[in-house]
Residue, then its C-alpha position, 0 to 999 in steps of 0.5 A: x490569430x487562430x479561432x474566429x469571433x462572429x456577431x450574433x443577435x439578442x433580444x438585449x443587443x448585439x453579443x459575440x461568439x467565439x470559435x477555437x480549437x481544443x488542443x486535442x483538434x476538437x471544435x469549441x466555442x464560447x458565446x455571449x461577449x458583449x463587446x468584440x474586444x472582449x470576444x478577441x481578450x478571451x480568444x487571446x488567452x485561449x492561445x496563449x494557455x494551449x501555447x504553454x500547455x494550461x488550457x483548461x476546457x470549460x465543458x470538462x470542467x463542470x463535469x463532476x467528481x462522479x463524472x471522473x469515478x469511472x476512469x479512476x475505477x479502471x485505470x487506478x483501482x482495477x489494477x490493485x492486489x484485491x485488499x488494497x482494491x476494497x479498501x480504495x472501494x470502501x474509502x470512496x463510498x464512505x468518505x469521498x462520494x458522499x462529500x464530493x460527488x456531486x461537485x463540479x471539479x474545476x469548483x473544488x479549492x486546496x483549501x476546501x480539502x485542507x479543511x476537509x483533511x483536518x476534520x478526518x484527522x480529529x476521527x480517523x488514524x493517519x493511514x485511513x485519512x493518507x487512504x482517503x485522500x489519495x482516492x479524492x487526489x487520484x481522481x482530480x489527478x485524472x481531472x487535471x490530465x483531461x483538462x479539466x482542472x489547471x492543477x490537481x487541488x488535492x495536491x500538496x495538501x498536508x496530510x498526518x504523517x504515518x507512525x510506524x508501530x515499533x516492532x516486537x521481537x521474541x528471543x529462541x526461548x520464548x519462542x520455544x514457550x509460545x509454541x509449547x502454550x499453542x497446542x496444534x499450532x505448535x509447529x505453525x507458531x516455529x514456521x512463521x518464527x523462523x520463516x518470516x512469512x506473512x500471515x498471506x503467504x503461510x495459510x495460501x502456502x501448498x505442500x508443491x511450494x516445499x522441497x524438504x530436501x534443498x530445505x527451501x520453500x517457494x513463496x508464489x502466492x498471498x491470500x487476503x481476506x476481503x469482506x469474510x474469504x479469502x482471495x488469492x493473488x501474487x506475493x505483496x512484492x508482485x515476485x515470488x521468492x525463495x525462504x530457507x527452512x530452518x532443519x530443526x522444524x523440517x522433519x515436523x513440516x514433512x510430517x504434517x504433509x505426508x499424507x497430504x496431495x501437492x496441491x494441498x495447504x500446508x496449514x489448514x484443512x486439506x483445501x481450505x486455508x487456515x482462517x485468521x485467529x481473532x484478536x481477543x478469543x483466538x486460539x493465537x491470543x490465549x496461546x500468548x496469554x498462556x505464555x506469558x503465565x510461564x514467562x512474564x517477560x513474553x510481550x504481547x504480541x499478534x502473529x505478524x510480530x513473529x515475522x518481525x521476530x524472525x528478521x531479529x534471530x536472523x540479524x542476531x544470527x550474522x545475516x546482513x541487511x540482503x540476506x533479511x530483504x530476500x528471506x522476508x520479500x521487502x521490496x529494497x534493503x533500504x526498506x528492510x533497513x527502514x523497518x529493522x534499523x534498531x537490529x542493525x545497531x550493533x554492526x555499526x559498533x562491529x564496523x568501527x571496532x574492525x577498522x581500529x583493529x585494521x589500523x592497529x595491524x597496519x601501524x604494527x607492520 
């Protein structure tokens, strides 16, 4: 057997040290057996975990959840898009550090957390507690990879399940109303309308992005508000892409950037991006209040329901589920099919009407 067992003397008697090698080659060992078979048991079922690859190294274990943070800093949260990265930041010095910081990690039980998931769920929404968790998760994660832990605690507990707003659509109409009530953001409400960008990519959006005369624009970049400004950094997908431009707003954008340098906002002041319209006294929400005193009919609704609006006249416009995913930057079809399925509706109707036309031709011949 691998290891060795030695007796040493105390002032209560003989006792018993044990010698081993972690997995990773380092030299350990374990003292205070008082019996040798007891020192040869322990050995025994050192062997038998690092044979089957559940070693659990005592000394990584009282290590503490702090004691974890760091690597979890460099390895998960550095790489991030920076709003994700401060709300990560955010959901460990508010919830998690003060809770588990100071715990020792090969302490810390899946029905500690269960409890502990069950008393954010009574306080938070669903996305902020799935937030939380995975910041606890990801670093036991790290705990679990180190050999501290045998298995991640935070693993398989249930979490609330994320409901997804229902998306609100605006008709050609009532897009035309909204942007008559917005003043000088009438071409801003038509872009985003029709474009489908997000909120990100419109205001980091430069006038070098725009070729008026292919009637494309070149999403590259997204900004973020993190605590008050605004951070630039790649699209959310990670990959730019190519929008169409619809020519019933080409000679209003060409006129808003003429007078404007390449590397210039397309929307806002020269240099400075177009800030977000607060949600009660912005300029966005009286614009829908003054459209809905025209047309009762206009929901309410915030700008990232224009980009869903787009999806809609784009679908209602004969567009198929790729052309949708590549004009709005989803990630798969599938996704896009995830968000927008009720659009789509009726191409299953379209489907089962061509294939009884298809039949009624074949029969017919």
């Amino acid at each position: 057997m691998a290891g060795s067992i030695s007796p040493y003397s105390t002032a209560s008697g003989t006792r018993y040290r044990v010698r081993y090698r972690k997995p990773n080659g380092a030299s350990t060992d374990r003292r205070g057996f008082k019996t040798k078979r007891e020192a040869r048991l322990y050995l025994a079922s050192i062997e038998v975990t690092k044979a089957t690859g559940d070693y659990v190294d005592p000394a990584a274990g009282r290590r503490t959840v702090a004691g974890f943070h760091a690597l979890w800093e460099s390895e998960r949260l550095a790489p991030l898009k920076p709003s994700s990265r401060h709300a990560m930041e955010t959901a460990w010095r508010v919830h998690v550090e003060p809770k588990w910081a100071s715990r020792q990690v090969d302490t810390i039980t899946q029905n500690e957390i269960a409890h502990w998931v069950a008393e954010l769920n009574s306080a938070r929404s669903a996305q902020t507690v799935r937030r939380i968790v995975f910041v606890l998760s990801g670093i036991l994660a790290i705990a679990h990879r180190e050999r501290a832990v045998r298995v991640n605690p935070a693993a398989g507990v249930a979490l609330p399940r994320k409901h997804r707003k229902a998306p609100r659509y605006l008709s050609h109409q009532q897009v035309a109303t909204l942007s008559a009530s917005a003043g000088p953001n009438a071409l801003l409400i038509e872009f985003l309308a029709y474009t489908g960008l997000r909120w990100g990519e419109v205001v980091a959006l430069r006038v070098r992005h725009l070729n008026m005369l292919r009637k494309r624009l070149t999403v590259e970049d997204n900004a973020v508000l993190v605590k008050g400004s605004y951070e630039t950094g790649t699209p959310k997908t990670g990959q730019s892409r190519t929008v169409p431009i619809p020519p019933h707003i080409i000679k209003q954008i060409a006129r808003a950037c003429e007078d404007k340098s390449p590397d210039a906002y397309v929307f806002g002041a020269g240099v400075a991006s177009l800030p977000y319209p607060h949600a009660e006294s912005g300029w966005f929400a009286k614009a829908v209040a003054k459209a809905q005193a025209t047309d009762s009919t206009i929901p309410r609704i915030t700008p990232h329901d224009l980009r869903h609006t787009a999806a809609s006249l784009a679908v209602s416009a004969g567009a198929n589920v790729k052309v949708v995913q590549r004009m709005l930057g989803h990630a798969s079809a599938a996704m896009t099919l995830d968000v927008y399925a009720d659009l789509f509706d009726d191409d299953l109707d379209g489907v089962a009407m061509a294939m009884s036309a298809a039949r009624r031709l074949a029969s017919a011949s």
